[in-house]
C-alpha positions in Angstrom: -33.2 27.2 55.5 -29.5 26.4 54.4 -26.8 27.8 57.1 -24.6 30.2 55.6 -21.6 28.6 57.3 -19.6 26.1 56.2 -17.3 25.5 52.9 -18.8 25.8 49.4 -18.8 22.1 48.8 -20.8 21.6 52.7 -23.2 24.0 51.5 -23.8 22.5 48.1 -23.9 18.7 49.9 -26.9 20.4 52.4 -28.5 21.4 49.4 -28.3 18.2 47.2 -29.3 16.3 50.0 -32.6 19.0 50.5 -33.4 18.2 47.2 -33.9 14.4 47.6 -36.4 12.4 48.1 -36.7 10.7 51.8 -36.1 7.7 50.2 -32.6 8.9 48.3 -31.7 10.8 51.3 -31.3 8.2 53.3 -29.4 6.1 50.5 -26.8 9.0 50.6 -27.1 8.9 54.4 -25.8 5.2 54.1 -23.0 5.8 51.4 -21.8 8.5 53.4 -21.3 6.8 56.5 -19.7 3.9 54.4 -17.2 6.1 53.1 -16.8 6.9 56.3 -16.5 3.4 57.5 -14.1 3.1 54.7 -11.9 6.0 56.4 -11.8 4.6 60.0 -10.7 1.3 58.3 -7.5 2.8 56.5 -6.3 4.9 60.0 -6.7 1.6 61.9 -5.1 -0.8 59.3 -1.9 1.4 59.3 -1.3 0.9 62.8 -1.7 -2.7 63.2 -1.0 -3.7 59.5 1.8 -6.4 60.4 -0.8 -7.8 62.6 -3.6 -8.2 60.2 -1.3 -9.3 57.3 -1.0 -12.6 59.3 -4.6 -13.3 60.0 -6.3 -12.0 56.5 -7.6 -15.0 54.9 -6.6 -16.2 51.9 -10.4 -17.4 50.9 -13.4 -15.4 50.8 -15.4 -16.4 53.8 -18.5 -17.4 52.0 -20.9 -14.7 53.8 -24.8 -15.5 52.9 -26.2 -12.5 50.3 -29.9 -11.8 52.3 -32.5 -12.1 50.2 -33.6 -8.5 50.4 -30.4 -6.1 51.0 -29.5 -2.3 50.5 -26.5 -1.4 48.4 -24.5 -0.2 51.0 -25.0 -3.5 53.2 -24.0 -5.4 50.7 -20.9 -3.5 49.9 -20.0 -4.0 54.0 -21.0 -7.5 53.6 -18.4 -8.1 50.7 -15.7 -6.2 52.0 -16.2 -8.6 55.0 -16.3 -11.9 52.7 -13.3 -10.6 51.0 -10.9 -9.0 53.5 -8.0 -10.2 51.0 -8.9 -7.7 48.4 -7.3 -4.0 48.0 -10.4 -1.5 49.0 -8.7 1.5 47.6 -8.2 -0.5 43.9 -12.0 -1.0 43.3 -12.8 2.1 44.7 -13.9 4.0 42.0 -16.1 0.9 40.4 -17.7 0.9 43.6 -18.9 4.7 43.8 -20.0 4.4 40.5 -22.3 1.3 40.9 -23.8 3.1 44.2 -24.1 6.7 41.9 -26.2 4.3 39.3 -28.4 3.0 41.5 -28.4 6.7 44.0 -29.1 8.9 41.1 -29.6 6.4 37.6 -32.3 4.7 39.6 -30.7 1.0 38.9 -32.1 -1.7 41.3 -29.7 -2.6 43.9 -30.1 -6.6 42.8 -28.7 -5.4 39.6 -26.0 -3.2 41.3 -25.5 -6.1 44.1 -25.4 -8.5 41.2 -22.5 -6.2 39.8 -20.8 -5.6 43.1 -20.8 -9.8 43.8 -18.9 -9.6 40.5 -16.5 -7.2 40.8 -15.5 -8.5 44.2 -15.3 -12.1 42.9 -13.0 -10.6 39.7 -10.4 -8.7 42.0 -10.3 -11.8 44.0 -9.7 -14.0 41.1 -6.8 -11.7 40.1 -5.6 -11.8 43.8 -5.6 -15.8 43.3 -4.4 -16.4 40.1 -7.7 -17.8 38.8 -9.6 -16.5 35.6 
């Protein structure tokens, strides 16, 4: 039974995520607490920003894909291999390679696959390469 507290879009969330299987509940388990990840990262980077802009390296750090790997780990695991590149500007391509494997059913090699590239393109901008 749904509580009847709460805001209209923390009602609706409890009642998309009752609708899922266990399977895709626990996916949107994992994205959530990515996004949340995502949010501790941006309070913490404002604080110590001049810091960090010394030490970010200038060259992805080469970080092994697993052979089998969920779409969120890999999304940590690339944000780690590329510290360089701007979260907030790929974003949006992010969120909607995780909603087209959450709710299109794509296979996270093909999203991961798509992920590897879009952090290897903004990187490539970042670098002046093609």
């Amino acid at each position: 039974m749904m509580p009847a507290q709460g805001s209209k879009e923390e009602r609706q969330l409890i009642k998309l995520y009752q609708s899922l299987s266990e399977a895709d509940q626990q996916t949107l388990v994992h994205f959530a607490e990515f996004l949340q990840t995502k949010n501790s990262d941006e309070k913490g980077s404002s604080a110590n920003q001049n810091v960090e802009e010394k030490r970010i390296p200038t060259e992805p750090l080469e970080l092994p894909r697993p052979e089998k790997e969920s779409v969120v780990k890999a999304i940590k695991r690339l944000t780690k291999n590329y510290p360089m590149v701007d979260k907030e500007s790929i974003l949006h391509p992010i969120s909607g390679l995780m909603t087209s494997h959450i709710l299109q059913g794509r296979s996270a090699y093909e999203v991961i696959d798509d992920l590897e590239a879009l952090f290897l393109k903004e990187f490539n901008k970042l670098s002046g390469g093609s």
